[in-house]
LOPABA-726816 format. One line per 3 residues: number of its first residue (from 0); their letters; for each residue x, y, z of N, C-alpha, C, O. Coordinates in Angstrom, 2 decimals. Layout:
<recs>
NUM) a) X/Y/Z/X/Y/Z/X/Y/Z/X/Y/Z | ...
</recs>
This chain:
<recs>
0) xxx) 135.94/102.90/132.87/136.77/104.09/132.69/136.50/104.71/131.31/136.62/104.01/130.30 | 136.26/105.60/131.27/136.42/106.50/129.84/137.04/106.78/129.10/138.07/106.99/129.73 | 137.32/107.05/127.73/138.03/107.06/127.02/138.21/107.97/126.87/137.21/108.57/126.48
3) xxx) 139.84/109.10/127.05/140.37/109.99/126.92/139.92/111.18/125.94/139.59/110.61/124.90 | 139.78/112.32/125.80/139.04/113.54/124.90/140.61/113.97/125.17/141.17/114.14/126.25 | 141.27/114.12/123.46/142.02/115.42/123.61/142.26/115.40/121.98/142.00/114.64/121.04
6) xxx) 142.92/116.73/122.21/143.50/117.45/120.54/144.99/117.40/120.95/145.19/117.77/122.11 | 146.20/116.97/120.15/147.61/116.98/120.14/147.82/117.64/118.50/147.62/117.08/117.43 | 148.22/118.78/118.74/148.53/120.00/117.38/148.47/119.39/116.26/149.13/118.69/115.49
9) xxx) 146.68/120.24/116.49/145.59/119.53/115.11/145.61/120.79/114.43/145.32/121.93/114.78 | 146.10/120.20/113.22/145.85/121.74/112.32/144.21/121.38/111.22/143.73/120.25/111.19 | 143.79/122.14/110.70/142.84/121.56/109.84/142.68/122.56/108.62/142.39/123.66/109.08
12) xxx) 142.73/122.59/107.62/142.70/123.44/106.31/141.35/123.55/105.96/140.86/122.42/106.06 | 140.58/124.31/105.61/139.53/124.61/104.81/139.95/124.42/102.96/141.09/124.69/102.60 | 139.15/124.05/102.19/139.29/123.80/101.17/140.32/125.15/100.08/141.08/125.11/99.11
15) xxx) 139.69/126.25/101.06/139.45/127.32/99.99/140.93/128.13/100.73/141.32/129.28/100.54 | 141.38/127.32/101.39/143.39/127.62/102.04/142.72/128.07/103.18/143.55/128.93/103.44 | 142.03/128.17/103.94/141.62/128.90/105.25/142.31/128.19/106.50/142.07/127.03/106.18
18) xxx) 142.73/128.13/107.23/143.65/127.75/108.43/142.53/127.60/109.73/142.71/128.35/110.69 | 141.65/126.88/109.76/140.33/126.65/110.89/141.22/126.52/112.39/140.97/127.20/113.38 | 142.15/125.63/112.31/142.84/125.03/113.90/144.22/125.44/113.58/144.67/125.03/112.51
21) xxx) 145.02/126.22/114.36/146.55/125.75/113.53/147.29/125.54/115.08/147.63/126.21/116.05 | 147.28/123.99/114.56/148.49/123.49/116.09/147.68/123.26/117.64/148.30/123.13/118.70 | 146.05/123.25/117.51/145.61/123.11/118.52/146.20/122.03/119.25/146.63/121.02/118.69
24) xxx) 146.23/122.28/120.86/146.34/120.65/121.75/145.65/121.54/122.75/145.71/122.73/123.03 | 144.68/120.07/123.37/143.98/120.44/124.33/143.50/119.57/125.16/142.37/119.42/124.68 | 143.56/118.83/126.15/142.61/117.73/127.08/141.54/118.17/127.79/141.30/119.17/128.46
27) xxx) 140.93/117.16/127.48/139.73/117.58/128.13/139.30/116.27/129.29/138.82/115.19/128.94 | 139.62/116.67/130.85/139.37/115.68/131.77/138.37/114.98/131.40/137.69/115.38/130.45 | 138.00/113.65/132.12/136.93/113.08/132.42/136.05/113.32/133.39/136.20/113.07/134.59
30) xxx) 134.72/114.04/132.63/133.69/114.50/134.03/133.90/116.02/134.00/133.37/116.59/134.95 | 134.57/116.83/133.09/134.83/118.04/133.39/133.99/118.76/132.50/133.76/118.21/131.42 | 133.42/120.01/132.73/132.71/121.26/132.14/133.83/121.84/131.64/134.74/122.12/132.42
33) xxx) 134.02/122.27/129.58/134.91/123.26/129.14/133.89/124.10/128.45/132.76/123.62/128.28 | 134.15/125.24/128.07/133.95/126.35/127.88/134.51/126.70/126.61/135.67/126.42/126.92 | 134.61/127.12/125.33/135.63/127.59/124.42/134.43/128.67/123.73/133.33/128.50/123.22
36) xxx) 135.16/129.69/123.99/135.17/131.21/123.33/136.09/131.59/122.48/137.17/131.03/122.28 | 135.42/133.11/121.67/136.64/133.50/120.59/135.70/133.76/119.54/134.65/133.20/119.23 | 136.42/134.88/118.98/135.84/136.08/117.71/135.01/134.63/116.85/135.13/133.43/117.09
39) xxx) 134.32/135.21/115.98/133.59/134.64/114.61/135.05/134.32/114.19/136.01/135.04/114.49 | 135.14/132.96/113.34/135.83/132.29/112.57/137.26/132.22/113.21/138.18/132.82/112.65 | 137.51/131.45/114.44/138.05/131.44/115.31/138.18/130.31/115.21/139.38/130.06/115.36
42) xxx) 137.51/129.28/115.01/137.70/127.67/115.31/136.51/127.27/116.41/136.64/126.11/116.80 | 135.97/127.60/116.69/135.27/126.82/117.99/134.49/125.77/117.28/134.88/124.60/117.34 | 133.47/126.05/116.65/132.72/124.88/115.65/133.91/124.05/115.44/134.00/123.08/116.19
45) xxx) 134.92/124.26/114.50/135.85/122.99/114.03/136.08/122.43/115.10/135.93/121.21/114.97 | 136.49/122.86/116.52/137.13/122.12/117.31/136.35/120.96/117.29/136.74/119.83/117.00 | 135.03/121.37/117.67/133.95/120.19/118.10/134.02/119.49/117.60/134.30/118.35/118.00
48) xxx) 133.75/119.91/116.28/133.55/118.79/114.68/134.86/118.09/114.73/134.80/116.93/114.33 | 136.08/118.53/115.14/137.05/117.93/115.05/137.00/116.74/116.26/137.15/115.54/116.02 | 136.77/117.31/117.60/136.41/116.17/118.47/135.41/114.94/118.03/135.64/113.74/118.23
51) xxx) 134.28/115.47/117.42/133.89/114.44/117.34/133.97/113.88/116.21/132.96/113.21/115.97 | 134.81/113.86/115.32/134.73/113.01/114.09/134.50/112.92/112.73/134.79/112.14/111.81 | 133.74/114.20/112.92/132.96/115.15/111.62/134.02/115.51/110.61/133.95/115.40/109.38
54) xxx) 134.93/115.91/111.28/136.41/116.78/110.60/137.28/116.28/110.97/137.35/116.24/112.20 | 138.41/115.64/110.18/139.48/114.82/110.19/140.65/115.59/110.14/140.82/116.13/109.04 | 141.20/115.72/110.69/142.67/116.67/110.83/143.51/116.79/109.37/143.85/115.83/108.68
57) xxx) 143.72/118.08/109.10/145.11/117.57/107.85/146.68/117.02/108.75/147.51/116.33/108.16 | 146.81/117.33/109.79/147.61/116.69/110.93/147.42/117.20/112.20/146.56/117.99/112.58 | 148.71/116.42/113.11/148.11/116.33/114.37/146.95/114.84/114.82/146.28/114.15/114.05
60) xxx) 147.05/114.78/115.93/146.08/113.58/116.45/144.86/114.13/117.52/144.93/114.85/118.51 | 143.74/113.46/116.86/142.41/113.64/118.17/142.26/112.12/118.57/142.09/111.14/117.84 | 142.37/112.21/119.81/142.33/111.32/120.95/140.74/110.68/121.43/140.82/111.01/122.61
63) xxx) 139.71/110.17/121.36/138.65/110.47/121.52/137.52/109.06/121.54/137.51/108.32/120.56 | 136.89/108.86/122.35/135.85/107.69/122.36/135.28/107.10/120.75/135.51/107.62/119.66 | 134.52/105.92/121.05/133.66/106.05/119.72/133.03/106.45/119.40/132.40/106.66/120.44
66) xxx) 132.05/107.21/118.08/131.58/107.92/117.32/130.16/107.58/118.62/129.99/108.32/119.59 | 129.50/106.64/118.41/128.94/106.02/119.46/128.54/106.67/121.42/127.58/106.81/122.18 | 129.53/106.80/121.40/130.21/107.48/122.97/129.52/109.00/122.61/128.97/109.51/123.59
69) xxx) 129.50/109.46/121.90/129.40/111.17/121.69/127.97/111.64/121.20/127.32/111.30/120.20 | 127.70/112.47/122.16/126.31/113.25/121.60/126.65/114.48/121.65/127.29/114.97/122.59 | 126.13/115.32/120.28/126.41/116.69/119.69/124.96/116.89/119.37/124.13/116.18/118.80
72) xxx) 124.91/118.70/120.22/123.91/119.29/119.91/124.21/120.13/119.19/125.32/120.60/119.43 | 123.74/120.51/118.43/123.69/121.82/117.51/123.01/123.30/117.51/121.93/123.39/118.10 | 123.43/124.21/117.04/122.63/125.70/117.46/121.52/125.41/117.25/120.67/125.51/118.13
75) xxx) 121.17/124.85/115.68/119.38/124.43/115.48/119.48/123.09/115.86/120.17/122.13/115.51 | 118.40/123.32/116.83/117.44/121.66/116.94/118.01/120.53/116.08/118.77/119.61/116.39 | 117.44/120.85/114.86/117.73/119.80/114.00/116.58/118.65/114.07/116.75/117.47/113.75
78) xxx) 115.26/119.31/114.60/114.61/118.06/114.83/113.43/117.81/113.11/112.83/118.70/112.51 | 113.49/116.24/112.78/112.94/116.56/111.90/111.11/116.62/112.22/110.53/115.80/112.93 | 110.60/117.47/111.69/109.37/117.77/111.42/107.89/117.41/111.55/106.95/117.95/112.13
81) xxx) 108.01/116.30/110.80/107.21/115.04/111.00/106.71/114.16/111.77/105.61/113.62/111.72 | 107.92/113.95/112.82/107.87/113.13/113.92/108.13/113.59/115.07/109.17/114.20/115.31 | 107.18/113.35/115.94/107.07/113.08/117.59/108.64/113.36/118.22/109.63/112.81/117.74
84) xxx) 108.69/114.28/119.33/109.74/114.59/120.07/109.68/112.69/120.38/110.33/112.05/119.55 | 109.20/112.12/121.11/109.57/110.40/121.06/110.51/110.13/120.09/111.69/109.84/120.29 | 109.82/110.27/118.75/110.19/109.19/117.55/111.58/110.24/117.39/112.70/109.74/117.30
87) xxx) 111.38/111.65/117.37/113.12/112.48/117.02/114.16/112.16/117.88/115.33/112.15/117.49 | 113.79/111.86/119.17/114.62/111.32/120.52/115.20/109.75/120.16/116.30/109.37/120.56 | 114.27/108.89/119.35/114.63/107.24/119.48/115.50/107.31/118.43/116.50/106.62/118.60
90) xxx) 115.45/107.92/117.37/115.82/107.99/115.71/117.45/107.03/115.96/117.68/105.87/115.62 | 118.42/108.08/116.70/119.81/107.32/117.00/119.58/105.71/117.13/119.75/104.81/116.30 | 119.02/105.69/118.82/119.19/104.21/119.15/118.04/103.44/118.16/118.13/102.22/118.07
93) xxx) 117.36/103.88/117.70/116.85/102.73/115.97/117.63/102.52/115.39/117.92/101.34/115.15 | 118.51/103.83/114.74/119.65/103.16/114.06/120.96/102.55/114.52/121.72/102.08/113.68 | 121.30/102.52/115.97/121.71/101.75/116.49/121.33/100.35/116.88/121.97/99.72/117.72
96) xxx) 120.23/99.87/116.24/119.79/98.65/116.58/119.10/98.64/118.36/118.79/97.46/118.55 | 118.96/99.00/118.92/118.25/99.07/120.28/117.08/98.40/120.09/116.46/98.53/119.04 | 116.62/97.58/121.15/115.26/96.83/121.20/114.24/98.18/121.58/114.43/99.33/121.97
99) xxx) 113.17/97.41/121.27/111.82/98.85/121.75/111.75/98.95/123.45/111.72/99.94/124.18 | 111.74/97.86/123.68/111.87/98.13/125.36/113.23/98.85/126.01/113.44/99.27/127.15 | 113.85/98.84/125.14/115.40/99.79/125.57/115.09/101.10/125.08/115.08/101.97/125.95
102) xxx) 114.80/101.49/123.80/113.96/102.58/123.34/113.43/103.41/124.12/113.97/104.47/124.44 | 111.96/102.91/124.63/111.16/102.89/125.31/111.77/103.76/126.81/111.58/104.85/127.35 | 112.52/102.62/127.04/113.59/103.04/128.41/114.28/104.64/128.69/114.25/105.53/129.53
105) xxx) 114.89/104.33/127.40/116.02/105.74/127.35/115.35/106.86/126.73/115.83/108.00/126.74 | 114.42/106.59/126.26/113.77/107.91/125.58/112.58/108.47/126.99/112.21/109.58/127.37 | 112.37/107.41/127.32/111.09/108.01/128.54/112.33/108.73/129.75/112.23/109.88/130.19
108) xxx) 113.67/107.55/130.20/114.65/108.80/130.91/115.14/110.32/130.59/115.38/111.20/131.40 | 115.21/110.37/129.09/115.76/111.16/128.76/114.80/112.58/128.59/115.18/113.70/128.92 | 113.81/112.33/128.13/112.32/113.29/128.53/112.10/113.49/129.92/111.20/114.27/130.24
111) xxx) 112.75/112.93/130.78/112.15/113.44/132.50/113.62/113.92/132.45/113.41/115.10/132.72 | 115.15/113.82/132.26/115.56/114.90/132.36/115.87/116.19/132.48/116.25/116.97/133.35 | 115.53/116.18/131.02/115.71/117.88/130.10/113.60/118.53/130.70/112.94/119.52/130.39
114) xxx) 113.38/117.69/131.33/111.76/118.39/131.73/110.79/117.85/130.88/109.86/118.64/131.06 | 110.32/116.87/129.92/109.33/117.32/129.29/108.49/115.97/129.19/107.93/115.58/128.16 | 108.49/115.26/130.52/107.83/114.05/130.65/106.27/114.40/130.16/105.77/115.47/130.51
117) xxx) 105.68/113.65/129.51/104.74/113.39/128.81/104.27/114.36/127.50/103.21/114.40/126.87 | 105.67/115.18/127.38/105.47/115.82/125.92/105.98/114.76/124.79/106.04/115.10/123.61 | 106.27/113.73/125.14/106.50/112.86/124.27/106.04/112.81/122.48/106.72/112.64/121.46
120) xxx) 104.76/113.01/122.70/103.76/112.68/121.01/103.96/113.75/120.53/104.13/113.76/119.32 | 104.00/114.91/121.16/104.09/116.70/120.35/105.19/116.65/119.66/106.31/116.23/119.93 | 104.47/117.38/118.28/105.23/117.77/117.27/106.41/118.59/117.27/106.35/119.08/118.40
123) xxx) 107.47/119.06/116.72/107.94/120.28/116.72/107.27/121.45/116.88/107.50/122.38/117.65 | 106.12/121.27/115.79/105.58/122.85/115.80/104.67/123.44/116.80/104.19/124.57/116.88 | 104.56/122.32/117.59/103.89/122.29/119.02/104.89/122.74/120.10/104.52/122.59/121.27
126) xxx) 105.64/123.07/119.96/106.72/123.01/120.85/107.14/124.62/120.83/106.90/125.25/119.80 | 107.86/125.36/122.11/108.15/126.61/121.92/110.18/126.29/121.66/110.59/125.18/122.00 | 110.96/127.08/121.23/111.80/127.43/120.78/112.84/126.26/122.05/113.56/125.30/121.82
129) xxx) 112.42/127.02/123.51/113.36/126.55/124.69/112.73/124.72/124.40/113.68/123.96/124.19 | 111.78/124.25/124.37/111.21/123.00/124.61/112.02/122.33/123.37/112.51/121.26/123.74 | 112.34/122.67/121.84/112.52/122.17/120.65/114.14/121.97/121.44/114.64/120.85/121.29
132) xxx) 114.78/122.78/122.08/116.43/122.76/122.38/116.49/121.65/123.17/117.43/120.86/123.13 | 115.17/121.50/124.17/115.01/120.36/125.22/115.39/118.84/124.41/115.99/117.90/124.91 | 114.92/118.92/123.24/114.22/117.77/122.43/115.79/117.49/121.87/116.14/116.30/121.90
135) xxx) 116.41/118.11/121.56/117.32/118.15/121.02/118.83/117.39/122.00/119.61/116.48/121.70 | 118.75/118.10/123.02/119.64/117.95/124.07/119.14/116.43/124.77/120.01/115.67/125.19 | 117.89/116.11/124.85/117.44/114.79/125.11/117.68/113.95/124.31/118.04/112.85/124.73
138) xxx) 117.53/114.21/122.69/118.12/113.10/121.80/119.96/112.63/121.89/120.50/111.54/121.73 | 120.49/113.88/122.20/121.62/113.24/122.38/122.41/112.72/123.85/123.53/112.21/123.92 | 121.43/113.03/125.01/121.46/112.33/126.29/120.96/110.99/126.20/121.12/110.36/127.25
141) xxx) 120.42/110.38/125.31/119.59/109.42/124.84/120.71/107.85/124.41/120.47/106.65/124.30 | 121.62/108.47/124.31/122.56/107.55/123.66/123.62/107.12/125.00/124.28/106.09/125.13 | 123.57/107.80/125.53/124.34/107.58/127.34/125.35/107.81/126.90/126.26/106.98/126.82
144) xxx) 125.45/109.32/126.39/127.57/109.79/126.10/128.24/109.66/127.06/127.73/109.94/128.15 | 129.57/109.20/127.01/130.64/109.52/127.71/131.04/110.95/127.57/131.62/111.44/128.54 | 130.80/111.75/126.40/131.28/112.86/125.38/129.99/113.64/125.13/129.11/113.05/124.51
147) xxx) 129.76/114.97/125.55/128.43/115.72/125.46/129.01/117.04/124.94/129.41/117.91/125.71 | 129.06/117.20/123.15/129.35/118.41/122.83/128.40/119.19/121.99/127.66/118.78/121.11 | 128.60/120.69/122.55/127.26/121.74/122.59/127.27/122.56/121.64/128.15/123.08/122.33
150) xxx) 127.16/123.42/120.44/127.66/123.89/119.44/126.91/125.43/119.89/126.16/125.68/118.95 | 126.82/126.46/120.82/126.17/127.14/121.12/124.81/127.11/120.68/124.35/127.64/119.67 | 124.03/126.23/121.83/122.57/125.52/121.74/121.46/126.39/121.89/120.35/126.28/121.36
153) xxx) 121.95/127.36/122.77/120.71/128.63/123.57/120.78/129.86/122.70/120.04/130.84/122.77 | 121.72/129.67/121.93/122.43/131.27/121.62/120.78/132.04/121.12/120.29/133.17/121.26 | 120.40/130.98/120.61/118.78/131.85/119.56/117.39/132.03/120.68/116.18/132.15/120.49
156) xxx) 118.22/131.99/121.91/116.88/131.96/122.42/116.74/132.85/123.48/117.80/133.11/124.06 | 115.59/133.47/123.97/115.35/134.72/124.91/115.95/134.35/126.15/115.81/133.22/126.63 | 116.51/135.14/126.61/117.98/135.62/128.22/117.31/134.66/129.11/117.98/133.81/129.70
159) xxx) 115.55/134.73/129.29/115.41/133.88/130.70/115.30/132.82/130.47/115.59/132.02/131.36 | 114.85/132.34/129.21/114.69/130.52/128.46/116.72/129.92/128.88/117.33/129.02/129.45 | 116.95/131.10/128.17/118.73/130.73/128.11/119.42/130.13/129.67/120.05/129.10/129.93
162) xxx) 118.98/131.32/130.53/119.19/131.14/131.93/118.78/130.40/132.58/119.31/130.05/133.63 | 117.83/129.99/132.17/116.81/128.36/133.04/117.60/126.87/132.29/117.92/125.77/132.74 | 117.67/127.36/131.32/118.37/125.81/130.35/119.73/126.14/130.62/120.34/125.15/130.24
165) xxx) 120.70/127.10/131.13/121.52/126.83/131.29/121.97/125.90/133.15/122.81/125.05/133.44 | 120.82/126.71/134.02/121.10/125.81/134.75/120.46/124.11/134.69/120.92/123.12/135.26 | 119.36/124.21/133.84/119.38/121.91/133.85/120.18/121.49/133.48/120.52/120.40/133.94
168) xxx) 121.16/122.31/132.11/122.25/121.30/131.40/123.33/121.39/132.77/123.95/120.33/132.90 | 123.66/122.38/133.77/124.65/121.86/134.82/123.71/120.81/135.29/124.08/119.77/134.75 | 122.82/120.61/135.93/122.43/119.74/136.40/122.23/118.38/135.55/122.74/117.38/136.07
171) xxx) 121.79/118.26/134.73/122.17/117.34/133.89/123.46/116.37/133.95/123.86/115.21/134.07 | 123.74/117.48/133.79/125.39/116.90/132.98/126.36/116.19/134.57/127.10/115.21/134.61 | 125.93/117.24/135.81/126.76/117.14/136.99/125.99/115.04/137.33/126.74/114.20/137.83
174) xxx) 124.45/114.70/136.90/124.19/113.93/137.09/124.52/112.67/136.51/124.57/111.64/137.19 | 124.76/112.69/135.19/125.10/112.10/133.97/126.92/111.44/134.43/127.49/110.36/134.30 | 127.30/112.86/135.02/128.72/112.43/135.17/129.24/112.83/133.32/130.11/111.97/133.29
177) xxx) 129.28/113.16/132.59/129.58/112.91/131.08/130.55/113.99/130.94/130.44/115.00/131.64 | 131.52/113.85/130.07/132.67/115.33/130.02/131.95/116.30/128.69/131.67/115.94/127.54 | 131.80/117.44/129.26/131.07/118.43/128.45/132.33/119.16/127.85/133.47/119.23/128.31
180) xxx) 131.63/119.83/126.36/132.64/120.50/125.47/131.22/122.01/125.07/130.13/121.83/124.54 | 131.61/122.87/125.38/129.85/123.76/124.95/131.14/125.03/124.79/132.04/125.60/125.41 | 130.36/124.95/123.24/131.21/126.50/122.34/130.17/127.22/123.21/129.35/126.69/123.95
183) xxx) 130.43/128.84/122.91/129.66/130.07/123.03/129.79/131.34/123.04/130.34/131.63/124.10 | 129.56/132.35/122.36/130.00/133.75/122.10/129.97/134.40/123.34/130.58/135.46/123.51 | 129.17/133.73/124.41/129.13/134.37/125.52/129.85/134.70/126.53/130.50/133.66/126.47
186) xxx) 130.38/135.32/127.57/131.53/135.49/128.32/130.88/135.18/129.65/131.39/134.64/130.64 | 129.52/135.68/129.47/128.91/135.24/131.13/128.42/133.79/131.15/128.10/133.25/132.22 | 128.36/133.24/130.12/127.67/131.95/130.10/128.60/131.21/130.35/128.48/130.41/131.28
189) xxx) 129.88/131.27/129.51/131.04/130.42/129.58/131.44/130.52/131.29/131.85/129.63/132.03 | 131.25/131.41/131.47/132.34/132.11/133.17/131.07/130.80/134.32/131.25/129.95/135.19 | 130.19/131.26/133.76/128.83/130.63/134.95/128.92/128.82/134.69/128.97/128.10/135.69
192) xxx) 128.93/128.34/133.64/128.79/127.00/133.08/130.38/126.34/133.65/130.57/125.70/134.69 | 131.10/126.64/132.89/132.36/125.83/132.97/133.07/125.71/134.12/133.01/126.60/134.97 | 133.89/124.52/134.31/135.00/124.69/135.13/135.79/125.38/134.68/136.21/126.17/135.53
195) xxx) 136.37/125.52/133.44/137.63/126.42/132.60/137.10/126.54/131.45/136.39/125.78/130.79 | 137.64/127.93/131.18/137.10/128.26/129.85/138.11/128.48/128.78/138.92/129.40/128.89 | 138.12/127.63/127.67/139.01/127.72/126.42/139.00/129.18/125.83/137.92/129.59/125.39
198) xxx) 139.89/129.85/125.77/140.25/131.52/124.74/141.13/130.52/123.40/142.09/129.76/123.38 | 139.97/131.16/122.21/140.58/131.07/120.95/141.21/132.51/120.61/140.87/133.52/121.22 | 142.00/132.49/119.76/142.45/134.12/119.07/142.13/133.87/117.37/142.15/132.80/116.75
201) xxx) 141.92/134.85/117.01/141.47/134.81/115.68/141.83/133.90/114.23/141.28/133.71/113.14 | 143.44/133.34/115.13/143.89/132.47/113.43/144.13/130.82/114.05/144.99/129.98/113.77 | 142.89/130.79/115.06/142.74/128.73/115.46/143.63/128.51/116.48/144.00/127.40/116.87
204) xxx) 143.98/129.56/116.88/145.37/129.07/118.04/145.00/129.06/119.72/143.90/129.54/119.96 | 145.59/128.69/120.63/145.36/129.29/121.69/145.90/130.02/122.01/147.08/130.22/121.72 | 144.87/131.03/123.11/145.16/132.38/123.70/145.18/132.12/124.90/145.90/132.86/125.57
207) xxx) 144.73/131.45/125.33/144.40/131.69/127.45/143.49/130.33/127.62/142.68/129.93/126.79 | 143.81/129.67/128.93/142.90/128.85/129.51/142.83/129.52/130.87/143.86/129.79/131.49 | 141.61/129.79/131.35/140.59/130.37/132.17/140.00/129.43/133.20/138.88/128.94/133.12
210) xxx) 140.56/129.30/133.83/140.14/128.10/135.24/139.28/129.06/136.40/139.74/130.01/137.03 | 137.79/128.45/136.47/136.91/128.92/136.73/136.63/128.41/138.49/136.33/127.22/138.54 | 136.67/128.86/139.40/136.78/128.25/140.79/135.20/128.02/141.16/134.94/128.53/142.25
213) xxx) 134.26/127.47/140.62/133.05/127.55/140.85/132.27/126.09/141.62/132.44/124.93/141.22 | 131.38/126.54/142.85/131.47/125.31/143.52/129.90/124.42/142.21/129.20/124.89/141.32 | 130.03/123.31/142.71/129.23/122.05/142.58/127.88/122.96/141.93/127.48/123.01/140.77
216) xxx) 127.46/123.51/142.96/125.81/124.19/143.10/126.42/125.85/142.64/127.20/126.70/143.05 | 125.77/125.69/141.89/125.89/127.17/140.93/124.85/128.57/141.86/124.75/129.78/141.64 | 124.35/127.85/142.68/123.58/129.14/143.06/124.40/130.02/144.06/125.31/129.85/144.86
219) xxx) 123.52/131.15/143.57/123.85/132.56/143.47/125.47/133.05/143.09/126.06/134.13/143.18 | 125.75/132.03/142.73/127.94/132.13/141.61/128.12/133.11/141.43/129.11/133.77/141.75 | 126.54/133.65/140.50/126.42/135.17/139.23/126.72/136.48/140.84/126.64/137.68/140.61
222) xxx) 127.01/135.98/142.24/126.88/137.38/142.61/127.85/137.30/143.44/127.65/137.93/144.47 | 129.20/136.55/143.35/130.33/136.08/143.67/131.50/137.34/143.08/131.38/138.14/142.15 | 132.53/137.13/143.97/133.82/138.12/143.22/134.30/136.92/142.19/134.84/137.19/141.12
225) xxx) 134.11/135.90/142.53/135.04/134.76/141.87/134.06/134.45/140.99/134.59/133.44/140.52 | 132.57/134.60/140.16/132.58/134.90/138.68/132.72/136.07/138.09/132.89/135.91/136.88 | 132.74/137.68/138.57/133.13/138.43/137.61/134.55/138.32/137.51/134.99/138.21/136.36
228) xxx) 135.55/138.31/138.67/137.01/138.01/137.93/136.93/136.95/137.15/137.93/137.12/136.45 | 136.38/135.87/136.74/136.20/135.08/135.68/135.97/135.54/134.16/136.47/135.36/133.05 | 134.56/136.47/134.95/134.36/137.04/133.30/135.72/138.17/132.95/135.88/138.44/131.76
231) xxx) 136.66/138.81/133.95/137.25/139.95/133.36/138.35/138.88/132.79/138.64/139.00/131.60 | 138.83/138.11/133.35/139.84/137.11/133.03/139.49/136.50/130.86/140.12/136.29/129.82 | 138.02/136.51/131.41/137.77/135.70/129.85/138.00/136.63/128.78/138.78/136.47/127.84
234) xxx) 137.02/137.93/129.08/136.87/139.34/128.50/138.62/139.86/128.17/138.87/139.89/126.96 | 139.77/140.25/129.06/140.86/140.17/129.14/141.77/139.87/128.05/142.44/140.65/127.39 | 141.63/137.93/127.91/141.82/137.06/126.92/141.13/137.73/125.59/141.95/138.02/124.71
237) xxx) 139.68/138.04/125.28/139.63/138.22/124.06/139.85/140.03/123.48/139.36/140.55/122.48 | 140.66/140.59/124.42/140.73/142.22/124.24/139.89/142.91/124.59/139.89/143.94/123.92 | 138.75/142.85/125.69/137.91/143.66/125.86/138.26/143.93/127.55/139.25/143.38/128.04
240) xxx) 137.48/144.71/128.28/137.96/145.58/129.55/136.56/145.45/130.34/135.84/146.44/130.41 | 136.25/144.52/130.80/134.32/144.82/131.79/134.80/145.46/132.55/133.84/146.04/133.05 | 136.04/145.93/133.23/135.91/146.74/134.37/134.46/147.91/134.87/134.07/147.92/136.04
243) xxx) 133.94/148.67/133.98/133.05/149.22/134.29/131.88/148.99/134.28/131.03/149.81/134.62 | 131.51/147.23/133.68/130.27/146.53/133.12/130.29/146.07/134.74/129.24/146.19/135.38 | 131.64/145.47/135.49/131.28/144.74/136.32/130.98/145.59/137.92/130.76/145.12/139.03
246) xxx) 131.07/146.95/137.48/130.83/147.73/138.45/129.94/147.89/138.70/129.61/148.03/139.88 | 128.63/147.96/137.11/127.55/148.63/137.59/126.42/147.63/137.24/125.29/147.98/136.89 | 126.75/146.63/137.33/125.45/145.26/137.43/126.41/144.14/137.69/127.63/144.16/137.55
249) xxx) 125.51/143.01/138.16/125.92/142.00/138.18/125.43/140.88/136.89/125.77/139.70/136.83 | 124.83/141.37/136.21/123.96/140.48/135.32/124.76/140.09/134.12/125.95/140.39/134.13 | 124.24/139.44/133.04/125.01/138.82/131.80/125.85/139.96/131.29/125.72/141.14/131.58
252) xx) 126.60/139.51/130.62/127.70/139.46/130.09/128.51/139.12/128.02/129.59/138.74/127.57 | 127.47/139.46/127.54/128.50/138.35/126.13/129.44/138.99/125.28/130.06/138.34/124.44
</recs>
């Protein structure tokens, strides 16, 4: 059984008096896709950081697996330079003590996941932008999370790279079984990805939770009544109106 993901009214201060969370609570099922949107300097980064450990509450309680249990991707890669998508993928379970044949194991699963079986030895700089996010999202599938949180991973990358990686991480993740947390400025991404989508409002608080009716298999969702009322629902929540966006395409959304 898994160990519970939640926030019980977490406030968190910035050094400089800034108010990042004020009074968040939030659960996050086991096995469930969330979504959290909301203006620049809204909280979504803190939340994460707050889920996972990074950021310690000035009060309030986070509920949450071990440090261990949790893989966090970040907007950049983060991969270092030098070394082999392999060796950037093993780096964790080395410093977790893992034998090489376990290594070996989870790094060769975790490369036929995210796609990039036998890109193993290639460098970063060998790598295109969508493949470096691959590398990234594999290092932290690599650790077998219970806890898979996304810090808007695609945001830097071109609409159809975005749209192809957004459907492996459902697939991924639907395979993995793992409870996903994925910030994003986006309204169509959040609406298409999540089961429910978190609304921040500008001073860390909540605005709206957005329960997304979307089946198992995501295909063709994007041409459903039940994702654009999603996106007007999300759009809605943060003050904006698609009514006339959703009239005259069906396509993205942010």
């Amino acid at each position: 059984m898994h160990q519970p993901l939640a926030l019980d009214q977490v406030y968190i201060r910035f050094a400089d008096g800034t108010i990042a969370l004020n009074g968040l609570s939030l659960d996050f099922p086991n096995g469930s896709f969330t979504a959290i949107v909301g203006p620049s300097g809204c909280g979504k980064s803190t939340t994460l950081r707050a889920l996972s450990g990074l950021l310690a509450p000035a009060a309030g309680i986070v509920t949450r697996p071990t440090r261990d249990q949790i893989g966090f991707v970040f907007q950049d890669p983060t991969l270092l330079a030098w070394k082999s998508a392999y060796d950037n993928i093993a780096l964790p379970l080395k410093i977790a003590g893992k034998s090489r044949h376990e290594i070996d194991q989870r790094v060769g699963n975790a490369l036929k996941l995210v796609g990039l079986s036998g890109r193993g030895d290639a460098l970063p700089r060998e790598l295109s932008g969508g493949m470096k996010m691959r590398v990234s999202l594999a290092r932290a599938l690599a650790i077998e999370p219970q806890i898979l949180l996304l810090d808007e991973p695609f945001a830097a990358l071109d609409e159809l790279t975005r749209l192809r990686l957004d459907d492996d991480l459902l697939q991924i993740c639907q395979q993995n079984k793992c409870t996903v947390v994925f910030v994003t400025h986006s309204i169509s991404e959040s609406a298409y990805l999540a089961d429910r989508v978190i609304v921040l409002d500008g001073s860390g608080r909540l605005a709206r939770i957005v329960d997304v009716p979307a089946p198992a298999s995501r295909e063709n969702f994007r041409e459903t009544p039940a994702y654009h009322q999603a996106m007007h629902e999300i759009a809605a929540a943060l003050g904006h109106n698609l009514a006339p966006a959703l009239g005259a395409e069906k396509g993205s959304t942010s």
